[in-house]
N, C-alpha and C positions, 0 to 999 in steps of 0.2 A: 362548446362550453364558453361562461364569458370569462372575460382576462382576470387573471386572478393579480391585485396592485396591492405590492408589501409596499407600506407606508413611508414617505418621504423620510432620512435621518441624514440633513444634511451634515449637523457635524458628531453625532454619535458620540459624545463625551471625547471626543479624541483633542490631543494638545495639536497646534499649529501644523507639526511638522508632518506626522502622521497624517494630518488632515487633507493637506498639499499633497500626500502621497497616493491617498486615496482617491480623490478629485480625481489627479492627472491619469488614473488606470481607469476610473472610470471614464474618460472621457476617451481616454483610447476603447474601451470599452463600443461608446455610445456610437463614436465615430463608424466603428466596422457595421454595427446593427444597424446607423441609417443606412449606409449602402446594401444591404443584405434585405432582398424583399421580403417582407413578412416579417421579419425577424430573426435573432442568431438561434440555429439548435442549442439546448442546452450545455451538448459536450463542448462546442465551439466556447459558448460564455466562461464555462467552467476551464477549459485549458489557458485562456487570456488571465482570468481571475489567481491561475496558480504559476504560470508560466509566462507572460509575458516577458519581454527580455525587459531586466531593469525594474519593473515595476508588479509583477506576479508572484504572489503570495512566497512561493521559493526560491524567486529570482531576485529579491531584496535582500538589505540587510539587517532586518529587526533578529532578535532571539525565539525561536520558535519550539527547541526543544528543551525537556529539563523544568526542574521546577520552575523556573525562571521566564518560560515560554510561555505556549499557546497550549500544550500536549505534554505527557511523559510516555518515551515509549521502555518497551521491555528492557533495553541494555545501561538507560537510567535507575531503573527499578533495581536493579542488581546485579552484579557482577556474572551471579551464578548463570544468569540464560545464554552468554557469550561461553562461559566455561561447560555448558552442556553442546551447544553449538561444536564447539570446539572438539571435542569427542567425538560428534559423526564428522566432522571434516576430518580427525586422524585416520579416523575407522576407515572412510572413502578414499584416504592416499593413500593410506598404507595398501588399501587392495589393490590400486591401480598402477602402483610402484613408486608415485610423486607427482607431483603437480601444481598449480595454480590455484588462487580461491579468486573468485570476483564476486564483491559488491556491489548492490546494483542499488544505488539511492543511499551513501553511508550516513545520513542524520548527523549526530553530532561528534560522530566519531569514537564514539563511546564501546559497540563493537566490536570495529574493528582492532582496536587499541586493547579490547582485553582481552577475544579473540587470538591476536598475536602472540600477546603476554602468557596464556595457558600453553598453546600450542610450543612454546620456545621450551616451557616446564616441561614437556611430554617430548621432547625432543624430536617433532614430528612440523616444523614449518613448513610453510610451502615457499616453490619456488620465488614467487611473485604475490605480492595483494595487490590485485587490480579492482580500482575503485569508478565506476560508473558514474559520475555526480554533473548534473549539469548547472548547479547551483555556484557561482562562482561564488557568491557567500558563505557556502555550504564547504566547500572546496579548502577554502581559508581555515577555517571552523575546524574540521577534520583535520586537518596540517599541523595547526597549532597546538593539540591533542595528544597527537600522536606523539609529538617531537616532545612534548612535556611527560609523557608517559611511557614511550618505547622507545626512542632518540635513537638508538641503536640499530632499531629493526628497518627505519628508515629507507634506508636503499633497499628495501625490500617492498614500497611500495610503490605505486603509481595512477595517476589519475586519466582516465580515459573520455574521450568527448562523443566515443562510438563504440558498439559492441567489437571485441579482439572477434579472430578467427583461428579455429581450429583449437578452440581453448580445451586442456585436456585438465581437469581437476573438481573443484567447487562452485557454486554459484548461491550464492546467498542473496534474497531479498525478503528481508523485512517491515512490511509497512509500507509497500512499493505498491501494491495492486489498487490499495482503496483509494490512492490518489490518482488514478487514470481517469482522464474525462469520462463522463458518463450520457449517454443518453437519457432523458425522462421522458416515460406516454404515461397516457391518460385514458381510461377507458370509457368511451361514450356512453349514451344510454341505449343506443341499441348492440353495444357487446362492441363493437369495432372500436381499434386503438387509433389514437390520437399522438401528437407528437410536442412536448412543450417548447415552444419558441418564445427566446425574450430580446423587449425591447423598450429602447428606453421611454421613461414615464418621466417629468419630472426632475426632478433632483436622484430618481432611483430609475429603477426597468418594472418590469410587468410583464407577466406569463399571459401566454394565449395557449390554447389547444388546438391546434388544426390538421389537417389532412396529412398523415406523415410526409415529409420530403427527402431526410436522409436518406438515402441506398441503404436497403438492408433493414430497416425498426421496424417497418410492418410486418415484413417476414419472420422477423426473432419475437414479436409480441403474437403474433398467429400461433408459433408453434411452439409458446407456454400456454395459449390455450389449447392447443390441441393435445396438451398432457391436463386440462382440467384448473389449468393458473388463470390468474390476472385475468378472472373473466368477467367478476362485479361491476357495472357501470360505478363509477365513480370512483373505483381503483385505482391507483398510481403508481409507480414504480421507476428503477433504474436499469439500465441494459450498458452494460460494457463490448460498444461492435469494436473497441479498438484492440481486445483482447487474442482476440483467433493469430491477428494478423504480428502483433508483440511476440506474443508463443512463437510463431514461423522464424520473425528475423532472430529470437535470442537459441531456436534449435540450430538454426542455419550456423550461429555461432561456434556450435561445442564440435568437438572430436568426440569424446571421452567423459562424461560427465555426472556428479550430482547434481539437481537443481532442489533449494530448500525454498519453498514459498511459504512465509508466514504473515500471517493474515488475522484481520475479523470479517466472518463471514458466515455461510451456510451451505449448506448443501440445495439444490435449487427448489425442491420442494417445501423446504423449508422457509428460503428466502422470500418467494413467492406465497405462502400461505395465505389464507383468505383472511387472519390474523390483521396480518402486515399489508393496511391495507394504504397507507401512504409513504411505504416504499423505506428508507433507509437512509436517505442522504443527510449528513449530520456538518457543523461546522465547529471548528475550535479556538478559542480567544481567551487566554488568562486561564485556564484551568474551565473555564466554561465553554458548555457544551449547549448549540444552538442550533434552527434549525432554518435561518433565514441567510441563503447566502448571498444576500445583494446588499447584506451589513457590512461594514468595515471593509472593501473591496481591497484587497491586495496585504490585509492586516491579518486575517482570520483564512483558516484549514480548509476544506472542504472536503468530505470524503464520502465515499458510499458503500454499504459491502460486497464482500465478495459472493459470487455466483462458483463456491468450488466443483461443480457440476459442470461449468463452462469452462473450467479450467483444464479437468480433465478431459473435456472433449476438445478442448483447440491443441492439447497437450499432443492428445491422439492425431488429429490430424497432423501436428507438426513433424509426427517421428519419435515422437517421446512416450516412454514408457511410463504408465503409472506403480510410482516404489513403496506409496505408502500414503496415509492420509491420517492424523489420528490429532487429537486436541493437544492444545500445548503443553498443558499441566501434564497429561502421557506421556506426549514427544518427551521432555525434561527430565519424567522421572525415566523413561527408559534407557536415556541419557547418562544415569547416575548423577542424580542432585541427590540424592542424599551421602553419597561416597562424596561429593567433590564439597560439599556443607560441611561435613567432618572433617576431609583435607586441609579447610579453609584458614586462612589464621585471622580473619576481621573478627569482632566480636560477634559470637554467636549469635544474641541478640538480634543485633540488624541485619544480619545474615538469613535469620528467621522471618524476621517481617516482609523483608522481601522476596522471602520465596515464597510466603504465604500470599503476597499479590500476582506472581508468576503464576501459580497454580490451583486457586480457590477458586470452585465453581464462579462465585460471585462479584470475582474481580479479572482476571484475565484468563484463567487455566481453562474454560471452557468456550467463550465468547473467542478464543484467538484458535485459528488453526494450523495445522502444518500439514503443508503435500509436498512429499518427495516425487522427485521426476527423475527419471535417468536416459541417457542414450548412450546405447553401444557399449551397454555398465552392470552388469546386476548384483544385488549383494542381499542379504541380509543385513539391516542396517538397525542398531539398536533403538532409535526413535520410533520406531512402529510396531517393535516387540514384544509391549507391554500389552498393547491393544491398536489394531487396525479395521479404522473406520472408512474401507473402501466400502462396503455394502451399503452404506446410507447416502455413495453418490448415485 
């Protein structure tokens, strides 16, 4: 296929500072692709673009979450999803006698801070809140949050730069999966997958499609067609290889555990449909939603959805149990959001609005999902009670 070249934007309306900022990641960027023959795999480009140190979209210091950001996630949106949250972490200590919760990517703190705040009403804390962040911005961000919000609860938490061991409690991640580098193929015209490599062009980069070279993308794009997928010449898509082996080190982690993944995503038939036929990958900037991620480098989101099909199978390989899978707006209500909406003492009102963006088909309630995982744990767990959508992975 020939290179596909998004158009030159050297300075993208951006003011001085911003611009310098973007330049200098792009240039770290550019530097790693000329050395790299051929070009960077996709996931490579995409991890430098979000994670570079210093200079990756969540290794900087701009405002990314909140209305204020790039994105609003769920515990923006209303308090209620951390206080349904909160409810299965009581439900999972209290069967397991006590324990720890860990966050894994806490955003803006928002969460965890009300997360704490519910559970201290319900007289059910945990031990520890261990928080995953490798954002040192991020880190800050959450600190400052918590201590204006839970000041108290404080010595109850802590920031980690590597997965604990033997952790026996909770594990929460929210909004963690769709920022995992990703792979992109392409599907030829005689049915064989290709691989996107980019490289710089320009003032910007440029996709090519060539002969897979990662370990591993022609194997995993073979054997979605060999279920009937991504088989259209001119097909495109995302592939998450860095998933199976995340699954591995965070089972290797628990003793004792729930794992809550929440997410936008599909189940893989879905994700893959002949529908969806240019794949998924989306980028975030001011409340807009884009689909060019070689724009505003180190300014703008990048994310892809989830494959919750490959979730549950890396899950399986790691040791881990499948506890449940069901939509958010189910997860929530099975949760008692309408018990903890009545409790509430905000005004009903804006209590209402926001739980109408929590769980309305048309805005987060179906588009986000939730899968419990457990090891060495079983329970009946009220988020999957209402309705459990294992059958559609």
């Amino acid at each position: 296929m020939p290179p596909k070249t998004p158009p030159d934007r050297p300075s993208d309306g951006l003011d001085q500072t911003a611009l310098a900022h973007s330049e200098a990641l792009a240039a770290r960027i550019r530097a790693e692709a000329l050395d790299a023959e051929g070009g960077l795999p996709f996931d490579r480009f995409m991890e430098l673009a979000l994670y570079a140190p210093g200079l990756g979209y969540y290794m900087a210091g701009t405002a990314k979450l909140g209305s204020g950001g790039d994105f609003v996630t769920a515990p923006e949106l209303s308090p209620l999803f951390a206080r349904c949250l909160a409810r299965q972490c009581r439900e999972a200590l209290t069967a397991m006698g006590g324990g720890d919760i860990l966050e894994l990517g806490a955003g803006s703190g928002a969460l965890a801070a009300e997360l704490l705040a519910q559970l201290e009403r319900d007289d059910a804390l945990p031990g520890r809140y261990l928080i995953l962040e490798l954002s040192p911005d991020l880190q800050r961000r959450q600190a400052e949050r918590l201590a204006a919000q839970v000041p108290h609860l404080l010595t109850r938490v802590a920031w980690l730069a590597t997965l604990p061991s033997a952790l026996q409690g909770v594990v929460l991640a929210n909004e963690v999966l769709d920022a995992m580098p990703v792979h992109r193929f392409a599907i030829g015209a005689d049915g064989a997958p290709g691989e996107v490599l980019v490289r710089p062009q320009g003032a910007s980069f440029e996709e090519s499609v060539e002969v897979p070279r990662s370990p591993g993308l022609a194997a995993a794009v073979r054997a979605l067609q060999a279920e009937g997928l991504a088989c259209a010449p001119g097909y495109r898509g995302e592939i998450n290889l860095r998933l199976g082996p995340w699954l591995a080190a965070l089972a290797a982690a628990l003793e004792r555990a729930l794992v809550l993944l929440i997410d936008y995503g599909y189940p893989r038939r879905e994700l893959y449909s002949a529908e969806r036929t240019m794949g998924t990958l989306l980028c975030h900037y001011r409340q807009a939603v884009e689909a060019d991620p070689y724009r505003r480098l180190g300014l703008q989101d990048i994310t892809a959805h989830v494959d919750f099909t490959a979730v549950a199978e890396g899950a399986a390989a790691a040791g881990l149990a499948l506890a449940g899978y069901a939509t958010q707006a189910h997860f929530l209500i099975g949760c008692g959001l309408d018990r903890l909406m009545a409790e509430a003492a905000e005004d009903p009102l804006d209590l209402a609005a926001g739980a109408k963006q929590l769980v309305l088909p048309t805005a987060m309630g179906e588009r986000f999902q939730v899968m419990g995982l457990t090891k060495d744990f079983a329970g009946d767990w009220s988020g999957f009670a209402l309705r459990d959508l294992r059958g559609r992975l």
